[in-house]
One Martini backbone bead per residue (centre of mass of N, CA, C, O) as a GRO file, in nm:
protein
  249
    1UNK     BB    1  -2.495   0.734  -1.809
    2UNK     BB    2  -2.786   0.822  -1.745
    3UNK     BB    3  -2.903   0.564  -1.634
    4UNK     BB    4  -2.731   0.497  -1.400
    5UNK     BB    5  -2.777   0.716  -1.245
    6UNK     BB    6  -3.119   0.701  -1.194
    7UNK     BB    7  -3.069   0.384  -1.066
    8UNK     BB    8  -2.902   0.486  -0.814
    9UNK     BB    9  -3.088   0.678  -0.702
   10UNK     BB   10  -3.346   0.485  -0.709
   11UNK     BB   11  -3.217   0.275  -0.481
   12UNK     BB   12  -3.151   0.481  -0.242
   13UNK     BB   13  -3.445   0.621  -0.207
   14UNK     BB   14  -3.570   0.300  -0.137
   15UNK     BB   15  -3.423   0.262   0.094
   16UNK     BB   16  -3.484   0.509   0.265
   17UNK     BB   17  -3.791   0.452   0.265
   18UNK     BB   18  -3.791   0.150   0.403
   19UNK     BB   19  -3.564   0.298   0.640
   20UNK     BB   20  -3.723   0.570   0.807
   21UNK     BB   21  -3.725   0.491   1.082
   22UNK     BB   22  -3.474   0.403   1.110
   23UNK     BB   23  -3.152   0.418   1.148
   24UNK     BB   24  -2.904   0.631   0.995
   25UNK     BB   25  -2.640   0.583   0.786
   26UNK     BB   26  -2.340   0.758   0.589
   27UNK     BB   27  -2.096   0.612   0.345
   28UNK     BB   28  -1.751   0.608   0.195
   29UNK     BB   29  -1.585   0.395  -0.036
   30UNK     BB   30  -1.261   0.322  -0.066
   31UNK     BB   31  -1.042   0.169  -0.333
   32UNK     BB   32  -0.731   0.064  -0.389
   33UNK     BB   33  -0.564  -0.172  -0.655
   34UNK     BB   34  -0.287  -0.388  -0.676
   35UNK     BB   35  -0.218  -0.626  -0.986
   36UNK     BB   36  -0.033  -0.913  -1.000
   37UNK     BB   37   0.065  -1.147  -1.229
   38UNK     BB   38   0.135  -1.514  -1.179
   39UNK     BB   39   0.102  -1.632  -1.458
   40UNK     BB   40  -0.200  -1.773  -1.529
   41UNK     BB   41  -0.362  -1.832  -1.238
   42UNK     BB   42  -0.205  -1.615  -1.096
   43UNK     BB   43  -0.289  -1.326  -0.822
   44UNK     BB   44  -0.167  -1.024  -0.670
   45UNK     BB   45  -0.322  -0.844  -0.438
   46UNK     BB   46  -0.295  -0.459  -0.301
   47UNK     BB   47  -0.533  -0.312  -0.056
   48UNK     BB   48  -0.662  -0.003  -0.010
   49UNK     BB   49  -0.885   0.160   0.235
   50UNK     BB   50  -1.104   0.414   0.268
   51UNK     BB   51  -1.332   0.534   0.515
   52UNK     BB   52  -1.652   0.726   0.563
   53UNK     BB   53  -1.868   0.924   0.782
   54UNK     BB   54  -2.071   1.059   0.947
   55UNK     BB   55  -2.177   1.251   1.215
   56UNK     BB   56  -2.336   1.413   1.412
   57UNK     BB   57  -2.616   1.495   1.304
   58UNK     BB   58  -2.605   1.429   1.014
   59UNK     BB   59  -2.497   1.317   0.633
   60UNK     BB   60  -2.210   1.354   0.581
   61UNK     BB   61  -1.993   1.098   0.426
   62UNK     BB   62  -1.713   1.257   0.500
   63UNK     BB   63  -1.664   1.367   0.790
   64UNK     BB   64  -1.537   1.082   0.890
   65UNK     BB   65  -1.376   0.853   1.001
   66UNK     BB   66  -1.387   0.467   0.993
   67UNK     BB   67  -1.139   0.373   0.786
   68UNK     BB   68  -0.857   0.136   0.756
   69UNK     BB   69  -0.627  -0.067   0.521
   70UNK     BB   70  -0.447  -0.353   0.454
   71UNK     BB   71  -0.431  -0.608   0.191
   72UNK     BB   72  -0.388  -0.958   0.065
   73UNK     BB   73  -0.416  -1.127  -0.232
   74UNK     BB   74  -0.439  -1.465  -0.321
   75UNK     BB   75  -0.549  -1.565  -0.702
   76UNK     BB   76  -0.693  -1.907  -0.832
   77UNK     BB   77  -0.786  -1.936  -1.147
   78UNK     BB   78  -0.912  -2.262  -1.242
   79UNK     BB   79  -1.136  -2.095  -1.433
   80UNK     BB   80  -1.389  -1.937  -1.564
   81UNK     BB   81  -1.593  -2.042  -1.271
   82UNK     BB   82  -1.325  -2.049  -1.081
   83UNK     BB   83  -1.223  -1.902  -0.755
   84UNK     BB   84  -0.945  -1.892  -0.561
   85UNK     BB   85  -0.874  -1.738  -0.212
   86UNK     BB   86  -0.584  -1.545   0.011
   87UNK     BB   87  -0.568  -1.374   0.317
   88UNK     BB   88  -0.333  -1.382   0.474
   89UNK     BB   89  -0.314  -1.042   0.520
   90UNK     BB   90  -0.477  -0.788   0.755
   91UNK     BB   91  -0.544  -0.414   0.825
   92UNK     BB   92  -0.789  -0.248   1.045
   93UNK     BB   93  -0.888   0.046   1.141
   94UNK     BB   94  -1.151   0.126   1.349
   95UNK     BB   95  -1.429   0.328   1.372
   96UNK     BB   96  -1.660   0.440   1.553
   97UNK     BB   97  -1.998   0.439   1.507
   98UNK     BB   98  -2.194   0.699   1.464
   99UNK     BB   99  -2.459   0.801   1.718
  100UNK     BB  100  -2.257   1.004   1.893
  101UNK     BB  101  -2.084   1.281   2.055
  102UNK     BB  102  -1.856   1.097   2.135
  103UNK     BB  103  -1.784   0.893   1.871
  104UNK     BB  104  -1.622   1.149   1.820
  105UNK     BB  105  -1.380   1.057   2.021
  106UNK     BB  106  -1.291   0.744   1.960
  107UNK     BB  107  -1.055   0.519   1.952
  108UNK     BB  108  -0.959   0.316   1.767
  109UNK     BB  109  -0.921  -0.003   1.625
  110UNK     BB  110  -0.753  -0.306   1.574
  111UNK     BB  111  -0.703  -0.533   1.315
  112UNK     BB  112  -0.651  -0.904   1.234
  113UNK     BB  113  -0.705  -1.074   0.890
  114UNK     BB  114  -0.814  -1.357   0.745
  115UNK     BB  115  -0.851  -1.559   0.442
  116UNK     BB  116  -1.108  -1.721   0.284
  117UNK     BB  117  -1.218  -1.803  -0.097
  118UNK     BB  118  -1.513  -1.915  -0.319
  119UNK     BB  119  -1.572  -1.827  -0.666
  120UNK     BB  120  -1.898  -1.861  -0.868
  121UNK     BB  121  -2.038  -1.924  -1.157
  122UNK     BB  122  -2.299  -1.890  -1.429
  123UNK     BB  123  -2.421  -1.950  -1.743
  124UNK     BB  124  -2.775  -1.871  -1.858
  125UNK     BB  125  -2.688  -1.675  -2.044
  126UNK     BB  126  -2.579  -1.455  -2.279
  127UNK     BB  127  -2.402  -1.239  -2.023
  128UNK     BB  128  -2.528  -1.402  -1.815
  129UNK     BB  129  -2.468  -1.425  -1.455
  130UNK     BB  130  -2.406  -1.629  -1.204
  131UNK     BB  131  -2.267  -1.549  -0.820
  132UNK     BB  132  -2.083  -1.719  -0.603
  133UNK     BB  133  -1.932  -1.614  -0.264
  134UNK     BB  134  -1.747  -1.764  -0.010
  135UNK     BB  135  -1.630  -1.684   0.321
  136UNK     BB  136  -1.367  -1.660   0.583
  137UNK     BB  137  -1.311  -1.506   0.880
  138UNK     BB  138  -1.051  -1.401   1.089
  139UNK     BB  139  -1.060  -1.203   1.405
  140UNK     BB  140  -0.829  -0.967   1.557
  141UNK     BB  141  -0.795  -0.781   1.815
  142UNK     BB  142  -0.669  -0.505   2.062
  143UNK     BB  143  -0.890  -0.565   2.278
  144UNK     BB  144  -1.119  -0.714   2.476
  145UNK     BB  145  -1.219  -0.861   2.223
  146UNK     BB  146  -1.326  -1.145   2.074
  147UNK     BB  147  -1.226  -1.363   1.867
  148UNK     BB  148  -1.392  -1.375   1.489
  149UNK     BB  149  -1.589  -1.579   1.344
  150UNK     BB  150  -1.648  -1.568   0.977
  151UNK     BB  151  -1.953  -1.591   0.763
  152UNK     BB  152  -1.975  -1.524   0.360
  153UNK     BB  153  -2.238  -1.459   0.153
  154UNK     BB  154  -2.260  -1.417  -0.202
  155UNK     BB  155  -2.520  -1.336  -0.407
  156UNK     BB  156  -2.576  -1.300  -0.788
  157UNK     BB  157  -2.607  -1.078  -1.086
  158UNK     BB  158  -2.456  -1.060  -1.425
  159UNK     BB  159  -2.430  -0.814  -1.694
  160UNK     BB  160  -2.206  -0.808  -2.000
  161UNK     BB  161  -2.239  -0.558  -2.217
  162UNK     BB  162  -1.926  -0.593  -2.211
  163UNK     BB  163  -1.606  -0.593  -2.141
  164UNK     BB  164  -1.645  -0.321  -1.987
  165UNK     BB  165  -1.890  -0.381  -1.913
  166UNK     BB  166  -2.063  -0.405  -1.580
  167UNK     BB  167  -2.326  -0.555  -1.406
  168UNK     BB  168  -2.453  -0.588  -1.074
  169UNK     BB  169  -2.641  -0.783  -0.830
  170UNK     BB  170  -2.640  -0.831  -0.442
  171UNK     BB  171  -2.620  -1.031  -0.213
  172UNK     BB  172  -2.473  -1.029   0.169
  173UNK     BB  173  -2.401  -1.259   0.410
  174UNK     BB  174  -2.322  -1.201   0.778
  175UNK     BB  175  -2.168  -1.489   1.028
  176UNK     BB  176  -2.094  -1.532   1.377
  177UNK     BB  177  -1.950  -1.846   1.507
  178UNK     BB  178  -1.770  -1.704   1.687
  179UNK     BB  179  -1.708  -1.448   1.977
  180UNK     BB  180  -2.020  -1.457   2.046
  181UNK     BB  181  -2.320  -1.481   2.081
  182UNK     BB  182  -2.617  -1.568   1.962
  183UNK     BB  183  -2.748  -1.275   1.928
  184UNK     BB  184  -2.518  -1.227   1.694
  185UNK     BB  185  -2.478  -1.415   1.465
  186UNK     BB  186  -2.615  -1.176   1.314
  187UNK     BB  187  -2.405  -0.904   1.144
  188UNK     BB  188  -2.493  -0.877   0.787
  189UNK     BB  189  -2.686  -0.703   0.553
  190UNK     BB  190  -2.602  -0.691   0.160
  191UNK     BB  191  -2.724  -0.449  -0.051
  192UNK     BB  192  -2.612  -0.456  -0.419
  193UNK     BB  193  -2.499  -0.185  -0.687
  194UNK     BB  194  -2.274  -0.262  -0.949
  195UNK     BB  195  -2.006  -0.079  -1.192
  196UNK     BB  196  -1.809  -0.219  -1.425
  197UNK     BB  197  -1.499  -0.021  -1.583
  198UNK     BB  198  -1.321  -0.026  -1.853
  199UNK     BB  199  -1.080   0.168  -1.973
  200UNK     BB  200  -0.841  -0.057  -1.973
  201UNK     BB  201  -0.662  -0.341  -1.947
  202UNK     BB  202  -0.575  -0.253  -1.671
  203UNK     BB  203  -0.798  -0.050  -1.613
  204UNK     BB  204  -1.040   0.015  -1.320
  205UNK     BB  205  -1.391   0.106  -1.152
  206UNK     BB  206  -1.634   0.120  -0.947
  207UNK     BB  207  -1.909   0.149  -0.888
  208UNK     BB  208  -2.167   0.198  -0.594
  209UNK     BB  209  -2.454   0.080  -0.420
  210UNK     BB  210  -2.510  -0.020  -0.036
  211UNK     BB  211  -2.745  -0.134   0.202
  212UNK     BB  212  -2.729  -0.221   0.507
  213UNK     BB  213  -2.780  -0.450   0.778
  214UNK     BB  214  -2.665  -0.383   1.127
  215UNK     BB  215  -2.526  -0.560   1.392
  216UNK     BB  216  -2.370  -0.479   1.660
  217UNK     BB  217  -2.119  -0.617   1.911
  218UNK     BB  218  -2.294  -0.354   2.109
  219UNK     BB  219  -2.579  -0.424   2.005
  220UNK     BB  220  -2.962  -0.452   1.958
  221UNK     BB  221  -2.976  -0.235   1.712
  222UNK     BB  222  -3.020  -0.166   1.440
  223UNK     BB  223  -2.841  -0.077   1.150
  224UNK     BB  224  -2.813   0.134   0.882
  225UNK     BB  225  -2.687   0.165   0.557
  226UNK     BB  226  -2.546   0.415   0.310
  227UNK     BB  227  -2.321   0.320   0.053
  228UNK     BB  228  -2.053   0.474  -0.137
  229UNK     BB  229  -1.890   0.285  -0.399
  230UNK     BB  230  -1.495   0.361  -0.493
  231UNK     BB  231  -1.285   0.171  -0.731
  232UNK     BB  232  -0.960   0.103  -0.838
  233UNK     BB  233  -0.769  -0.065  -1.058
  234UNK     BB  234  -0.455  -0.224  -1.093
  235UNK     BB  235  -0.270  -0.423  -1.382
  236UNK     BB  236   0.005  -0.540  -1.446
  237UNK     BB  237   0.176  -0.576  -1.741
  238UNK     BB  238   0.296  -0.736  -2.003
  239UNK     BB  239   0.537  -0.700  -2.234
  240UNK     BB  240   0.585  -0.694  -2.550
  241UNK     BB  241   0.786  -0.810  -2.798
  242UNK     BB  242   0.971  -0.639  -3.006
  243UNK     BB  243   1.107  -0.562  -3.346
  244UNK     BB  244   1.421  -0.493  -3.369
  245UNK     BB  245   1.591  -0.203  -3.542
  246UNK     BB  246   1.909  -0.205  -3.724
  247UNK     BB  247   2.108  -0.029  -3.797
  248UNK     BB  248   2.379   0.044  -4.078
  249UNK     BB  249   2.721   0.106  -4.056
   0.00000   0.00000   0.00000
């Protein structure tokens, strides 16, 4: 796995030198998935979410809350190259993006967000894969703030190791089509590189890093994010039956 160390830190390097100038902020999001099977095409996911952030003047990408999450997706594999998702419930928690010494003692805001998506593959040579995916989602908050329909698509591409390992390149484009001024339009740009490894055939987990360039919905000046992504999924499994023996008494 020393290649992917490499490329890893050579990623984050390139992104923060890229934008030396701009405002840095630094955070790690954790994510656990329990997945159920629901028949062949169906899947009911509940996941667990938790983000930190540096604290005011430091990079401990640990040091304070950012978010809390809880949310469900049912999602409809319609074949090998499409899948349709829906997130009848989300509940966010988020914290205040430090960027003074007030914003650590700022009250966290709740979210409840719907969310309806549908992803698309494509292969293009063997292992080798397009991936788009779009999302809409309603957002609302608990604040003085109106609430936001949000539109997301996420494009990159794909190369399958093995069955057990997988890398992602992708960027992601995230625009509010209501709640906002128009000047707010543009919500934030991730541009990201994820490792997904099968442990078991039931367990996996992701790591990755991401970039953000993000507008504040209060605020006129761009934000930068270096985010390192740690997800781990568990997929309930059916067992299988086997032939009892039994003994003759």
């Amino acid at each position: 796995m020393d290649w992917f160390k490499k490329l890893l830190t050579a990623a984050i390097w390139i992104s923060i030198a890229q934008t030396s100038q701009a405002q840095q902020h630094y955070n790690v999001w954790f994510r656990g998935t329990l997945s159920v099977p629901v028949g062949k095409k169906f899947k009911i996911d509940s996941e667990f979410q938790h983000r930190r952030q540096n604290g005011f003047d430091n990079a401990n990408l640990f040091d304070k809350n950012l978010m809390f999450t809880f949310r469900n997706w049912v999602h409809y594999q319609h074949n090998d190259d499409v899948k349709f998702s829906l997130s009848p419930f989300a509940y966010f928690s988020n914290y205040k993006i430090i960027q003074k010494q007030a914003d650590e003692n700022a009250t966290p805001n709740s979210e409840i967000r719907f969310s309806a998506a549908v992803e698309l593959q494509h292969s293009i040579v063997k292992k080798f894969y397009v991936v788009d995916r779009t999302a809409i989602e309603y957002r609302m908050f608990d604040n003085n703030q109106s609430d936001i329909t949000r539109l997301r698509n996420r494009f990159g591409f794909r190369y399958d190791f093995t069955d057990k390992i997988k890398l992602s390149l992708f960027d992601e484009l995230l625009f509010n089509l209501s709640g906002t001024t128009q000047h707010h339009f543009f919500d934030h740009d991730r541009l990201g590189l994820n490792l997904e490894y099968k442990v078991l055939p039931y367990l996996k987990f992701d790591i990755g890093y991401i970039h953000i360039t993000r507008l504040p919905v209060t605020s006129t000046t761009k934000l930068h994010e270096n985010n390192i992504v740690l997800n781990l999924t568990y997929q309930l499994h059916k067992r299988t039956k086997t032939n009892k023996v039994h003994a003759i008494g």
